[in-house]
C-alpha positions as CSV (number, residue, x, y, z in Angstrom):
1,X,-26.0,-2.0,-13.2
2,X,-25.1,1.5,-11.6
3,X,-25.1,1.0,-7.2
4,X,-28.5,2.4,-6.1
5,X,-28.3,6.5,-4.8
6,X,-27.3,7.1,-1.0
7,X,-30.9,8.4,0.5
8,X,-31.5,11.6,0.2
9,X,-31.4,14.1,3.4
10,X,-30.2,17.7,4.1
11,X,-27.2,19.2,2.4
12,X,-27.0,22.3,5.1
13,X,-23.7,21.3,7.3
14,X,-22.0,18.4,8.9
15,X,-23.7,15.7,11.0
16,X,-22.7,12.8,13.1
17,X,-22.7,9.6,11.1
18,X,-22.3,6.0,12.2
19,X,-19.8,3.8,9.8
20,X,-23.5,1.3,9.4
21,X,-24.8,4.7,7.3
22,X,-22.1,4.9,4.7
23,X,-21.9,2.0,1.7
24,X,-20.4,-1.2,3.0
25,X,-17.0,-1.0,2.1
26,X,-16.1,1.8,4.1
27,X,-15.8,0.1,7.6
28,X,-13.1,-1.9,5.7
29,X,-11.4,0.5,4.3
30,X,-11.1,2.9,7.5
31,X,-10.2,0.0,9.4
32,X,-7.2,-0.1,6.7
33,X,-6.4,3.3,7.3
34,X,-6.4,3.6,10.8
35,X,-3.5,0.7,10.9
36,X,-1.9,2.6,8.1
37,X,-2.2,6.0,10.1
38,X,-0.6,4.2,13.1
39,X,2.0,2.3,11.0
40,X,3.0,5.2,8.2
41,X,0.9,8.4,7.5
42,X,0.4,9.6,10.7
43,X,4.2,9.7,11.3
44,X,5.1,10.9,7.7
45,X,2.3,13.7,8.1
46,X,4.5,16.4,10.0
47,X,6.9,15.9,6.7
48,X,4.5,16.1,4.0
49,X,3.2,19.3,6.5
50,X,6.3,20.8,6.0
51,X,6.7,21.0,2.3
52,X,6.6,23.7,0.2
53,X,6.0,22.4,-3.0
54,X,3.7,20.4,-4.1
55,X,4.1,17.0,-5.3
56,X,2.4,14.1,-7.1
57,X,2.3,10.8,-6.7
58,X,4.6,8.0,-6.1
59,X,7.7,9.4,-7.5
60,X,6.8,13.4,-6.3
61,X,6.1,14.9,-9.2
62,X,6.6,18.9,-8.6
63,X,3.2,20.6,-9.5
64,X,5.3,23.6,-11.1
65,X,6.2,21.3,-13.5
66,X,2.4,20.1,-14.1
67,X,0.7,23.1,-13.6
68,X,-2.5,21.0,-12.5
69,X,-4.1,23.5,-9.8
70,X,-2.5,26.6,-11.5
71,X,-3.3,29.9,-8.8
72,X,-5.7,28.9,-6.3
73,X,-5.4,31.9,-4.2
74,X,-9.1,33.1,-3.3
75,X,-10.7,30.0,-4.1
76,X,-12.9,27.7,-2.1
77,X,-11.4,24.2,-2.3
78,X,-12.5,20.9,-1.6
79,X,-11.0,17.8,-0.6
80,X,-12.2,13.9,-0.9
81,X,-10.3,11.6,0.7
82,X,-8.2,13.9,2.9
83,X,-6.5,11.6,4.5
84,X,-4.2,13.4,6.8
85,X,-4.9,16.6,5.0
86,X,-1.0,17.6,3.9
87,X,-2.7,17.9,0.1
88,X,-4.8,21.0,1.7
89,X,-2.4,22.5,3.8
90,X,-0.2,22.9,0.7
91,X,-3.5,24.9,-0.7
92,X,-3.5,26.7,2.7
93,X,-0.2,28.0,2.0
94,X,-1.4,29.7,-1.2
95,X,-4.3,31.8,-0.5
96,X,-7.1,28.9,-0.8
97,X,-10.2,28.3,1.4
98,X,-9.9,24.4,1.9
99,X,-12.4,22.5,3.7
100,X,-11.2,18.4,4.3
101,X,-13.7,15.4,4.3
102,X,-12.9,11.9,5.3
103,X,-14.4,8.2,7.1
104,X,-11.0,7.8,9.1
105,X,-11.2,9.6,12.5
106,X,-7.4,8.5,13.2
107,X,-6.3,10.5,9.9
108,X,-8.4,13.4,11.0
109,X,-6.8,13.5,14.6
110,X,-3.9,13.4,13.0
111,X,-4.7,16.1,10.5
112,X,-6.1,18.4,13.6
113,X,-2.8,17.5,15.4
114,X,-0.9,19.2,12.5
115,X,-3.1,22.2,12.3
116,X,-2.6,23.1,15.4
117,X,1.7,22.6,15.1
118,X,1.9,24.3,11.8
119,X,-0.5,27.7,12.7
120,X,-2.9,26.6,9.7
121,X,-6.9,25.9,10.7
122,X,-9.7,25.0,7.9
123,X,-12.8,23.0,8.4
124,X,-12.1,18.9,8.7
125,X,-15.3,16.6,8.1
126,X,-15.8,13.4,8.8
127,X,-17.5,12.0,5.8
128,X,-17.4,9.9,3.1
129,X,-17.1,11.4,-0.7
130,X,-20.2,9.4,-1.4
131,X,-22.5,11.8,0.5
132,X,-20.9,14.7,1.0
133,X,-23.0,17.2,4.0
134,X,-21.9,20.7,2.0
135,X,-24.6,22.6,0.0
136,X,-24.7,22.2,-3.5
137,X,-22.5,24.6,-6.1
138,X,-19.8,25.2,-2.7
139,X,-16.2,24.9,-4.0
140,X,-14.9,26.5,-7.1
141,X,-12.3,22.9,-7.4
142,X,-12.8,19.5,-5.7
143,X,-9.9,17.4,-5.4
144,X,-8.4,14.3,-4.5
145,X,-4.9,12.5,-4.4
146,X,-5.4,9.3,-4.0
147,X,-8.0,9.5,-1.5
148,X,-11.7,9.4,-3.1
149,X,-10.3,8.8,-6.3
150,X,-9.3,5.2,-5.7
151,X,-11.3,4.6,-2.3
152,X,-14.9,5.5,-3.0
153,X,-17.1,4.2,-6.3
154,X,-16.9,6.8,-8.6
155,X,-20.8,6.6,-9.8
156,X,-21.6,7.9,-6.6
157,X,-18.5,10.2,-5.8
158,X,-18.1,12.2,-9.2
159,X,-21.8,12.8,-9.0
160,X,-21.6,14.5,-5.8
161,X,-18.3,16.9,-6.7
162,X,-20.1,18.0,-10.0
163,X,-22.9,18.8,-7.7
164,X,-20.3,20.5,-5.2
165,X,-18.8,22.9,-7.8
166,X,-19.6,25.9,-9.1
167,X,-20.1,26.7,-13.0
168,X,-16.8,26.8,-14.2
169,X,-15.4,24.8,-11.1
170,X,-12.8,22.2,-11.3
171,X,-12.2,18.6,-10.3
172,X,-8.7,17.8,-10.3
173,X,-7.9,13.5,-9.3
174,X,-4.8,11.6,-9.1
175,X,-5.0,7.4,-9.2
176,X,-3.1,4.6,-9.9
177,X,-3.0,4.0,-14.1
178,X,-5.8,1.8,-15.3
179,X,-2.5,0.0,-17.1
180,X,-0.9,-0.8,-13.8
181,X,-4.2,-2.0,-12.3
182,X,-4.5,-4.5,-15.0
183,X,-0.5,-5.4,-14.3
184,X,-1.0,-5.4,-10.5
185,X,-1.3,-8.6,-8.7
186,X,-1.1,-9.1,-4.6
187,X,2.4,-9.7,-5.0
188,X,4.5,-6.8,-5.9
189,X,5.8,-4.7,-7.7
190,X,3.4,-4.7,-10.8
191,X,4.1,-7.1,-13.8
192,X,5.3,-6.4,-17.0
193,X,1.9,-8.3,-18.6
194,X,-1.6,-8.1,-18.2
195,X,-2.8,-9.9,-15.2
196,X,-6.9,-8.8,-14.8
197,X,-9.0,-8.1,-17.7
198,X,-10.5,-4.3,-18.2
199,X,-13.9,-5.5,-19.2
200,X,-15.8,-5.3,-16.3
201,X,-13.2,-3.2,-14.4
202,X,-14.6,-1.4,-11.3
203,X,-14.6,-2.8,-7.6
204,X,-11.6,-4.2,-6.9
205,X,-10.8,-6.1,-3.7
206,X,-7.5,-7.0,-2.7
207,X,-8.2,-10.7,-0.2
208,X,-5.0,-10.2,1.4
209,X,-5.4,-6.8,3.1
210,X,-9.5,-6.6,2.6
211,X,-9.4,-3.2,1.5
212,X,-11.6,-2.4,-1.2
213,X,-10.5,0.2,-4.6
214,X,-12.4,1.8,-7.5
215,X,-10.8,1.8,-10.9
216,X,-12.2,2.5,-14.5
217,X,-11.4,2.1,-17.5
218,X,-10.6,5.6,-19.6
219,X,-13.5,5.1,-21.6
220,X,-15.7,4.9,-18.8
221,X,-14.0,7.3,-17.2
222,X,-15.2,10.0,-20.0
223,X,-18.3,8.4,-20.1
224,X,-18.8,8.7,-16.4
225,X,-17.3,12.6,-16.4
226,X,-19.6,14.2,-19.4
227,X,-22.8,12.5,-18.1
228,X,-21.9,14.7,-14.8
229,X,-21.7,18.1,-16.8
230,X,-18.0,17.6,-16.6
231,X,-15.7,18.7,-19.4
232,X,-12.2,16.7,-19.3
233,X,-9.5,19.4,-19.8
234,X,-6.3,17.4,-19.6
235,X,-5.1,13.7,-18.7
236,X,-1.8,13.8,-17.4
237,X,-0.1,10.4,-17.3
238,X,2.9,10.4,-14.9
239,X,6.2,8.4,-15.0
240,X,9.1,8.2,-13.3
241,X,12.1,10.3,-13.5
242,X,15.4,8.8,-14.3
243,X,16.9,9.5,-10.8
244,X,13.8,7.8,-8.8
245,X,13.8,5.0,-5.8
246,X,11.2,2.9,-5.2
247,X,9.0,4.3,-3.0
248,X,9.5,2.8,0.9
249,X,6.1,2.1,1.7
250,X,4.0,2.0,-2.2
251,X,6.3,-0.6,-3.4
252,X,4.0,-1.9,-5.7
253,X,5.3,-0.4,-8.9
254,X,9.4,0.1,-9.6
255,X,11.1,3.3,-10.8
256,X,11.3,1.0,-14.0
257,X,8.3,-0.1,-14.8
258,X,7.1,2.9,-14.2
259,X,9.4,4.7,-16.6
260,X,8.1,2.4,-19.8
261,X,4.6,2.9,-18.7
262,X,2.5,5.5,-17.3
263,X,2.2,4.6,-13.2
264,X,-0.5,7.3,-12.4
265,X,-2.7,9.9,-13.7
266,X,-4.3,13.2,-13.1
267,X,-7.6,13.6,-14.3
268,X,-8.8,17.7,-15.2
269,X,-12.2,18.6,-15.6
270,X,-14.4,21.6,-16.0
271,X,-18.0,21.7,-14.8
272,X,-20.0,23.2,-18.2
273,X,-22.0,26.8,-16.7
């Protein structure tokens, strides 16, 4: 059974929102990520800041070599999940309009904190991808790298960023592989055998750390996507190079696991006009 719709209300603008309004995983989770912006992403922010290229995932995939967002100059940009918001400054850099959303007011502090060091302003909202306060048909592409796309349930996020983008729009996520989901267990790095089943696959809590995660199966995935109006355009499966580490922090999967097996993916898809 599908979760029940967040009630409806006004799409105008931002508001002021308690963490008792959103669904009730989302206190855990923020509670999660303001540790981890204390601990890890808050200090690695004014690096990823400073990038210039963009990268993907674990292993830092260069986008030139992916060609996911393509020329985003002029475009009004969404993000889901912005965490500390380095994903948007990167599409600051080249001509886009982003606007941020997010539940953790430590990443956003630490998000405004960069703003104002690096010379680069766009709105910040403190929100879940659930119920997003933006009018409808607002962003010409939605995104998310690892923030909405593992963090929120995607029967209620995907529904609001096709009802975000414009005709034509695109929604462009990154998340763990469903393959090393069902390989993952609370002691890392991921197996090299099945560990969960993938019938049934959707809420996933992890007892050790209480945080809560989303994951589909592809099948439901497409299933999910076309019933939104959304056209998938591309499924790029990423693995590691042959000169990667393991990651310091996201330890759960090794440079060789991840180079038989696809470690994450980037889902493309096209709102139909």
């Amino acid at each position: 059974m599908l979760p029940r719709p967040l009630s409806a209300r006004s799409r105008s603008g931002s508001r002021s929102t308690s963490l008792s309004e959103y669904p009730e995983y989302v206190p855990r989770n923020v509670e999660i990520w303001t540790k981890a912006n204390a601990e890890h992403t808050g200090p690695s922010a004014r690096e990823a800041w400073a990038q210039e290229e963009i990268a993907w995932g674990v292993f830092s995939i260069p986008e030139s070599r992916l060609s996911v967002f393509g020329d985003v100059a002029g475009l009004d940009v969404l993000e889901l999940g912005c965490g500390t918001a380095y994903c948007s400054a990167w599409l600051a850099k080249r001509g886009a309009r982003p606007v941020g959303v997010d539940p953790t007011p430590a990443q956003l502090e630490t998000a405004r904190q960069m703003q104002a060091e690096f010379g680069l302003e766009f709105p910040l909202i403190e929100g879940v991808a659930e119920d997003v306060p933006l009018p409808d048909a607002s962003f010409d592409l939605v995104h998310s790298e690892y923030g909405a796309s593992i963090w929120a349930d995607p029967y209620r996020w995907i529904p609001e960023a096709a009802r975000l983008l414009r005709s034509q729009g695109r929604l462009a996520f990154l998340r763990n592989s469903t393959l090393l989901i069902l390989c993952q267990t609370l002691e890392p790095p991921a197996r090299e055998h099945l560990v969960r089943a993938q019938n049934g696959l959707h809420r996933v809590e992890w007892p050790d750390t209480g945080e809560v995660e989303f994951h589909l199966g592809h099948g439901d995935w497409i299933d999910l996507l076309r019933e939104n109006g959304l056209q998938v355009e591309r499924l790029i499966e990423l693995y590691a190079p042959d000169d990667a580490e393991t990651h310091p922090y996201y330890d759960y999967v090794t440079p060789d696991w991840a180079r038989k097996w696809p470690a994450e993916e980037i889902w493309v898809a096209r709102k139909r006009g």
